[in-house]
N, C-alpha and C positions, 0 to 999 in steps of 0.2 A: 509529940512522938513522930519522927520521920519515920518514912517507908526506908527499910531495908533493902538494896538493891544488890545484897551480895551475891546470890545466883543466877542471877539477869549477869551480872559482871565474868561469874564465871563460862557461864554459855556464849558472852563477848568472845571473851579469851577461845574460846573452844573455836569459833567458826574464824578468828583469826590465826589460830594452828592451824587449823582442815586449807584453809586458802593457800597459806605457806607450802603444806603440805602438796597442796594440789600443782602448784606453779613449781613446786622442785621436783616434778615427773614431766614438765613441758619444757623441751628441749632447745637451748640457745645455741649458738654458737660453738659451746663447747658442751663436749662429752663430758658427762658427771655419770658417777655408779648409780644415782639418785633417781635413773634414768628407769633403769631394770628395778624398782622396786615392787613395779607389777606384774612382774615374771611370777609365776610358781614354776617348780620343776615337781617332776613327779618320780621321788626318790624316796627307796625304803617302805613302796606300797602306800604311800601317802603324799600328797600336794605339800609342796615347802616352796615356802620362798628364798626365791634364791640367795637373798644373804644366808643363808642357814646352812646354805652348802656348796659355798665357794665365799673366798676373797675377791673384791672388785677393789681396781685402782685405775686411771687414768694413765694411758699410755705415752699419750699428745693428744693436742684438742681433738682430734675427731675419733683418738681409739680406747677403747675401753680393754682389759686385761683380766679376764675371769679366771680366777685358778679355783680350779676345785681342791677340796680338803680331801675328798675321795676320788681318783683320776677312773673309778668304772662309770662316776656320774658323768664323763664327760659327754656323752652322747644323750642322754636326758636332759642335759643343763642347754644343750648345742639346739637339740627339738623345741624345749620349753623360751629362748629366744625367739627365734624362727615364726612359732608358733602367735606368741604376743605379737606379731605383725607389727612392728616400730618401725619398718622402713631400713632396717640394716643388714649388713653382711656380717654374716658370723664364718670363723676360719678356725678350724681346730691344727694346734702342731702338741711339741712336747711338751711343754709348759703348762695346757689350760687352753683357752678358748680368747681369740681376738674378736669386740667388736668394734668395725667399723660402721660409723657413721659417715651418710654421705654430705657432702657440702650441701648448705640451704640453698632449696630456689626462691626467686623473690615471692613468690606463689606462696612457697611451703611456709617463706616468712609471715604473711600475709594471713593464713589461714591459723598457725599456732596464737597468734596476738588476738585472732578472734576469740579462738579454745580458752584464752587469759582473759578475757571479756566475756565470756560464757560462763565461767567462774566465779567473778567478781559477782556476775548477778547472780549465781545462787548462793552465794554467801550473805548478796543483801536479801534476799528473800528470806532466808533461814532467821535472820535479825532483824526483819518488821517481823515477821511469828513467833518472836522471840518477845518483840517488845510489844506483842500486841496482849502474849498472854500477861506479861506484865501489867499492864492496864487495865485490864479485865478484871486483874487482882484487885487494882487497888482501886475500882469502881465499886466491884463488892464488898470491901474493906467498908468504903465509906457508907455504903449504901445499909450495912450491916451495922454502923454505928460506931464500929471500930477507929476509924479514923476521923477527924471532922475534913469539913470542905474545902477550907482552905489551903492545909497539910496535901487533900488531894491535888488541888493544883501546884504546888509545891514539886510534888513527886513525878509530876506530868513534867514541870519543867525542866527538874534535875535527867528525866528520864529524855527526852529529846538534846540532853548535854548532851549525854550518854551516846545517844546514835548520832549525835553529829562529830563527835568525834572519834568515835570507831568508823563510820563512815570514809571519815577524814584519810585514817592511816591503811582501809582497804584500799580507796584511790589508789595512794600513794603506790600501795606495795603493787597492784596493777602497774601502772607508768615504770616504776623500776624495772618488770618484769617485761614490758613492752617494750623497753628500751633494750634490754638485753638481747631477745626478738631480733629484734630489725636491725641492731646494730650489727 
């Protein structure tokens, strides 16, 4: 009887969306809507996030195009930018809301590639406590009678597969993202 490793696999999968997820709010080169996804606007007496109440598209690399679906939100949506402190200029005309983003300094480059290396370790932090409680499982398994000794190192090996190669592909997607960064 192997150890089942399906929920260790999906808590994998889980902290490599949150990483994804985290490095598509850190800012390259080009303006993405992907930017503003930690905006909320305070619209309708309640906190919304801004996709909820505007269109975002990319105007050219460095400007973003927020059209509200409601044009009385435009000055809640114009604060709630502002406010998230990104480092940009917001410009309201008849359309919606322009943001500009300003060109990278090698600085700002410098320091975002850090923020993607500050990420990277909390995503391996999250997956040794991941795999630690795994372990822990299958210590008690064995210890309990449930599994024998051998199967446990078995599981131990397959289970350091496991982190060595999700390890692998968080590297990676860091470097991609660093590359992006500085280039």
């Amino acid at each position: 009887m192997a150890y089942d490793f399906a929920q260790f696999k999906k808590s994998v999968k889980g902290v490599e969306e949150w990483l994804q997820k985290e490095f598509s709010t850190i800012r390259t080169s080009r303006a993405s809507p992907s930017l503003l996804d930690g905006v909320f606007v305070d619209a309708y007496g309640t906190k919304m996030p801004i996709m909820q109440v505007a269109s975002m598209a990319s105007e050219d690399a460095r400007t973003l195009r927020v059209a509200p679906w409601d044009m009385t939100q435009v000055k809640a949506i114009e604060k709630a930018i502002t406010v998230a402190n990104l480092g940009v200029s917001v410009s309201v005309d008849d359309h919606g809301i322009r943001v500009h983003f300003p060109e990278l300094t090698g600085e700002r480059r410098a320091m975002l590639a850090k923020l993607a290396k500050e990420r990277l370790e909390q995503a391996r932090i999250t997956l040794r406590q991941e795999r630690d409680k795994v372990w822990n499982d299958i210590q008690d398994k064995e210890h309990a009678g449930s599994i024998p000794e051998d199967v446990k190192f078995q599981a131990k090996d397959a289970l350091q597969k496991i982190m060595d190669e999700t390890n692998k592909r968080l590297e990676e997607m860091t470097e991609k993202k660093e590359k992006e960064i500085l280039s």
